[in-house]
C-alpha positions as CSV (number, residue, x, y, z in Angstrom):
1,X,22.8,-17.2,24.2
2,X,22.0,-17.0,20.9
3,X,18.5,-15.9,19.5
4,X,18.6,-19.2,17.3
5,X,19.2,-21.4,20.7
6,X,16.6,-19.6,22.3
7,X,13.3,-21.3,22.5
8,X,11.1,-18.6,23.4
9,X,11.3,-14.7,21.8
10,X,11.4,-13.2,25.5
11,X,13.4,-10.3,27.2
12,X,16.7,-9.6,27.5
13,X,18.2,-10.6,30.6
14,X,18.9,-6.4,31.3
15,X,15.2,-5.5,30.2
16,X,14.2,-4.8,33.5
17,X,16.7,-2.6,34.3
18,X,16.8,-0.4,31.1
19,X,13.1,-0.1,30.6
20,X,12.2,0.4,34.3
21,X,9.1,2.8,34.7
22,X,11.4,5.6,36.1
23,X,13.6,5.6,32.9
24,X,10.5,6.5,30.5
25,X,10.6,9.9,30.4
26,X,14.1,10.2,29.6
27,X,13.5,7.5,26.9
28,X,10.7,9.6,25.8
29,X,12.9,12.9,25.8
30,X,15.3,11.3,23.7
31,X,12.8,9.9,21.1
32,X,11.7,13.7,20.7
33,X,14.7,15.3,20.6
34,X,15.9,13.1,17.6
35,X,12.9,13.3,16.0
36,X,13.6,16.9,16.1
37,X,16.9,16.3,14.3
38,X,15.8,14.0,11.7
39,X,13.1,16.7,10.8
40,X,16.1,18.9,10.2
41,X,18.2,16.2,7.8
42,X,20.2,15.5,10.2
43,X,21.4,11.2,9.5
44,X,20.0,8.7,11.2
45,X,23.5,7.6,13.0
46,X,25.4,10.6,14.0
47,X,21.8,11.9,15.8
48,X,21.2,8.6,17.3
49,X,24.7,8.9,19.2
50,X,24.6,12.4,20.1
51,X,21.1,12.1,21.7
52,X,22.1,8.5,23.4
53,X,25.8,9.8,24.9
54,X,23.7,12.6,26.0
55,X,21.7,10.8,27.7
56,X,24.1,7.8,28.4
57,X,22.2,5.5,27.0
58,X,22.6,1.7,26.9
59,X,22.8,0.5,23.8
60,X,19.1,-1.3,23.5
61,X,18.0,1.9,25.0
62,X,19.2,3.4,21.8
63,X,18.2,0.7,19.7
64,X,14.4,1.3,21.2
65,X,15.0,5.0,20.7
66,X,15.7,4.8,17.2
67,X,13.3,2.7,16.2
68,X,10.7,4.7,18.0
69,X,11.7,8.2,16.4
70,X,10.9,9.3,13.0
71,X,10.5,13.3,11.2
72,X,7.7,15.0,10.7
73,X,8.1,14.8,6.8
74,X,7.7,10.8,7.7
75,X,4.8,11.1,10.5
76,X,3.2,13.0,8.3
77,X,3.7,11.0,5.1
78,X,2.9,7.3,7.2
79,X,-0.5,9.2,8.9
80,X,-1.6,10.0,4.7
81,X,-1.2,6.2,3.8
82,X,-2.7,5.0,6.9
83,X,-6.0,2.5,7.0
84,X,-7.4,1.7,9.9
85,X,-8.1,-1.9,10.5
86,X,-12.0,-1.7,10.1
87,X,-11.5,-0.8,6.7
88,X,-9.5,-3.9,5.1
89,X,-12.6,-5.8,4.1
90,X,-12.2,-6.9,0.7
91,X,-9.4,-5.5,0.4
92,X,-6.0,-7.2,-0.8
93,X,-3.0,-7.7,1.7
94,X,0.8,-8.2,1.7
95,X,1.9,-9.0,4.8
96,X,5.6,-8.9,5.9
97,X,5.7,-12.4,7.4
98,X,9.0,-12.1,9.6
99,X,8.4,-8.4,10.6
100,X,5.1,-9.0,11.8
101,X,5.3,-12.6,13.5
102,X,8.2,-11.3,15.2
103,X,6.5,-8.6,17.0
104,X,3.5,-11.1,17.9
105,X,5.7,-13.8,19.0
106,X,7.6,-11.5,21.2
107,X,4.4,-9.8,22.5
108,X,3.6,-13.6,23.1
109,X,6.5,-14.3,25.3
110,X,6.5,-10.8,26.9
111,X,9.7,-9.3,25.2
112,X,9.8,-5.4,25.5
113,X,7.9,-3.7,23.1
114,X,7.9,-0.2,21.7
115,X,5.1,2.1,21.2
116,X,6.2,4.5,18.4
117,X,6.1,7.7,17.1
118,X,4.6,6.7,14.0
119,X,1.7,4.6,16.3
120,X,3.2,1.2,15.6
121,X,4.8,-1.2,18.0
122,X,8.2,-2.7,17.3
123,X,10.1,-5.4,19.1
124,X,14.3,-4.9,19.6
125,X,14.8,-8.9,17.9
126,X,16.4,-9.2,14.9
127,X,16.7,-12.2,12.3
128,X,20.3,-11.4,11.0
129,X,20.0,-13.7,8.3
130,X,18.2,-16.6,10.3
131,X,15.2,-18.0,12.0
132,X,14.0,-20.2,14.0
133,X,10.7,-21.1,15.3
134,X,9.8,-21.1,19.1
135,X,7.0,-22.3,21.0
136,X,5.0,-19.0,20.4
137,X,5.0,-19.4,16.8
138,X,1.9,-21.3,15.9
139,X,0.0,-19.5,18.5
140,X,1.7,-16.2,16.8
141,X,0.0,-17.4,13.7
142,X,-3.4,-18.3,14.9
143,X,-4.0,-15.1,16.3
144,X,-3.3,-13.4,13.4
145,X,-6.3,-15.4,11.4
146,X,-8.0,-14.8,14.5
147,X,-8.0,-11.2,13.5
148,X,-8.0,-10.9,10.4
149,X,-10.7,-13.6,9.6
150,X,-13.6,-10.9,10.7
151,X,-12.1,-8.1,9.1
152,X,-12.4,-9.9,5.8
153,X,-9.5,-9.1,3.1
154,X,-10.3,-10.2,-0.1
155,X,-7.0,-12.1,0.1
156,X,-3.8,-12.3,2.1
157,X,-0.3,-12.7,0.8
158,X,2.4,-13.9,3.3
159,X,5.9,-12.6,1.8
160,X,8.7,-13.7,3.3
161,X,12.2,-13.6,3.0
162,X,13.6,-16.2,1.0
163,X,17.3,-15.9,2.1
164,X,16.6,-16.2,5.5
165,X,17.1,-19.9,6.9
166,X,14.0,-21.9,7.7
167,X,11.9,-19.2,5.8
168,X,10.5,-22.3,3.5
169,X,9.8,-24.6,7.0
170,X,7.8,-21.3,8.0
171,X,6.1,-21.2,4.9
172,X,4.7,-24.4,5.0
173,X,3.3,-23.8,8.7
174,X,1.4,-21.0,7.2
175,X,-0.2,-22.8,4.5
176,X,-1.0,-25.7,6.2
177,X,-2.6,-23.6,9.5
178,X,-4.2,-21.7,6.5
179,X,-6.0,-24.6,5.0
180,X,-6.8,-25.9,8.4
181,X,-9.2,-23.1,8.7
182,X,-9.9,-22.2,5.4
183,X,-8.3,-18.6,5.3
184,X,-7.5,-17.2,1.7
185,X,-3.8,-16.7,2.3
186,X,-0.8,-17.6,0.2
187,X,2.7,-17.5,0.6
188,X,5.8,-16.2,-1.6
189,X,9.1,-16.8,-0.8
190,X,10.9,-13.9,-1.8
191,X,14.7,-11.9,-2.0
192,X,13.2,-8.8,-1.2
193,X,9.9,-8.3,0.1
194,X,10.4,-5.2,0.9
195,X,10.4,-4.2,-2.8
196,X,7.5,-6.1,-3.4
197,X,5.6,-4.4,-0.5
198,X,6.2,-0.9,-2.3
199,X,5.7,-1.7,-5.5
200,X,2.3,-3.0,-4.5
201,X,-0.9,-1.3,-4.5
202,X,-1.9,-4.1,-1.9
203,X,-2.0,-2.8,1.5
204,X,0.9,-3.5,3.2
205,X,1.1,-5.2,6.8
206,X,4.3,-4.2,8.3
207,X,6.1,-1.6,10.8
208,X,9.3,-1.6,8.6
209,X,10.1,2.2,8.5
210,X,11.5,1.5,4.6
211,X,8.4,0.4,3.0
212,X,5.8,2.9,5.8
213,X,7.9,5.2,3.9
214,X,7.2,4.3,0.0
215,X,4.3,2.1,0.3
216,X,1.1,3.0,-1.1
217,X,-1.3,2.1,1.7
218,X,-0.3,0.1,5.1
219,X,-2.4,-1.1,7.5
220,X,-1.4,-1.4,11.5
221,X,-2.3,-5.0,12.3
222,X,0.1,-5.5,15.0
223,X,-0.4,-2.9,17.2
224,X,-4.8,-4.1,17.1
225,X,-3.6,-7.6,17.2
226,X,-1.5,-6.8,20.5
227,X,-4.3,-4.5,21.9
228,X,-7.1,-6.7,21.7
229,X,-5.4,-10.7,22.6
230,X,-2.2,-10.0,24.2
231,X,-3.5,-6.8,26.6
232,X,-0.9,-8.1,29.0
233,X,2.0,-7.4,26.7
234,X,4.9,-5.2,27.8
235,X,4.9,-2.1,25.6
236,X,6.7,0.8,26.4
237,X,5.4,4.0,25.1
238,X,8.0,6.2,23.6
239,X,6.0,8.4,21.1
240,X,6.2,12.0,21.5
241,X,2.8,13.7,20.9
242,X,2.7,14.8,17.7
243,X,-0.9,16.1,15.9
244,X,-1.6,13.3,13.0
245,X,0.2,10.5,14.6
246,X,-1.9,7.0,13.8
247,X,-2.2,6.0,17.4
């Protein structure tokens, strides 16, 4: 089935399998042993499939893997820009609307998660060009203001992607749950928001590895937001223990 058809953002019918509690450590091995290669240059790709054929790994395990590892040049990089939650007040957000409302719906509808090197949690979905809504969605976005609203930013841009279908349907959900509770947000439809996110000196709201790496702040609202309303979620710690992680 498609993830469009789908009406929840749930686990893979093989999830239970491939992330079984016995698994872990090997998951975990591998995650450190291409962390260990990307610290040495070694492309993102060719170490990916050397560490998962040695492991024979399925190919979301290596999808969870990869998203998981980083190098030390990047651990220690992400820990430099890192703010911690309790100090956004007044202070000006982006927030990367897709990457972040992903993660929470899927925490939502109790999708594997992935603990990371780097201290964020990532989901394994993917938008490919399109998405729609599912029945976790609002309550995705509540949550969020939930959070956010005793933190107190100064103000919150939602960006998201403009080429992705029903990106201006999602929009409008966010403004109008935003007025309903009188939250200071906006949205922007953009082409890249990525771009936008780095050229900022906003502080970015995001686990996309591209804009961790060349933003100048970012703040790790997902993994807080999971930790404190969705304790139940099923996250699957893969970080290797590394001194200056932001866990």
């Amino acid at each position: 089935m498609s993830p469009d058809a789908r009406q929840h953002r749930g686990p893979h019918p093989e999830d239970a399998s491939l992330f079984d509690a016995d698994l872990i450590p090997a998951l975990r091995q591998a995650t450190a042993e291409l962390s260990w290669l990307l610290s040495r240059d070694y492309p993102l790709p060719s170490s990916l499939k050397l560490v998962g054929d040695r492991h024979r790994l399925a190919e979301r395990q290596r999808a969870a893997v990869g998203r998981a590892a980083c190098s030390d040049r990047q651990l220690k990089r992400r820990s430099s820009t890192y703010k911690p939650i309790r100090d956004l007040k007044a202070e000006p957000l982006e927030i990367d609307g897709f990457n972040l409302l992903i993660t929470v719906e899927a925490a939502l509808s109790g999708a594997v998660l992935i603990l990371c090197r780097d201290g964020c949690i990532r989901d394994l979905s993917s938008v490919h060009g399109s998405y729609r809504s599912v029945e976790e969605t609002q309550k995705a976005i509540d949550l969020i203001g939930e959070m956010m609203e005793p933190v107190g930013p100064a103000r919150v841009n939602w960006l998201l992607d403009q080429p992705v279908s029903n990106s201006g349907r999602l929009a409008q959900t966010i403004k109008d749950t935003a007025a309903e509770h009188g939250w200071p947000w906006s949205v922007e439809l953009a082409f890249n928001p990525d771009s936008k996110m780095i050229e900022s000196t906003s502080v970015a709201i995001t686990s996309d590895s591209l804009v961790l790496d060349r933003a100048a702040r970012w703040a790790n609202l997902a993994r807080h937001l999971i930790a404190e309303y969705i304790p139940e979620s099923w996250v699957i710690d893969l970080a290797a223990v590394a001194e200056g992680a932001t866990r």
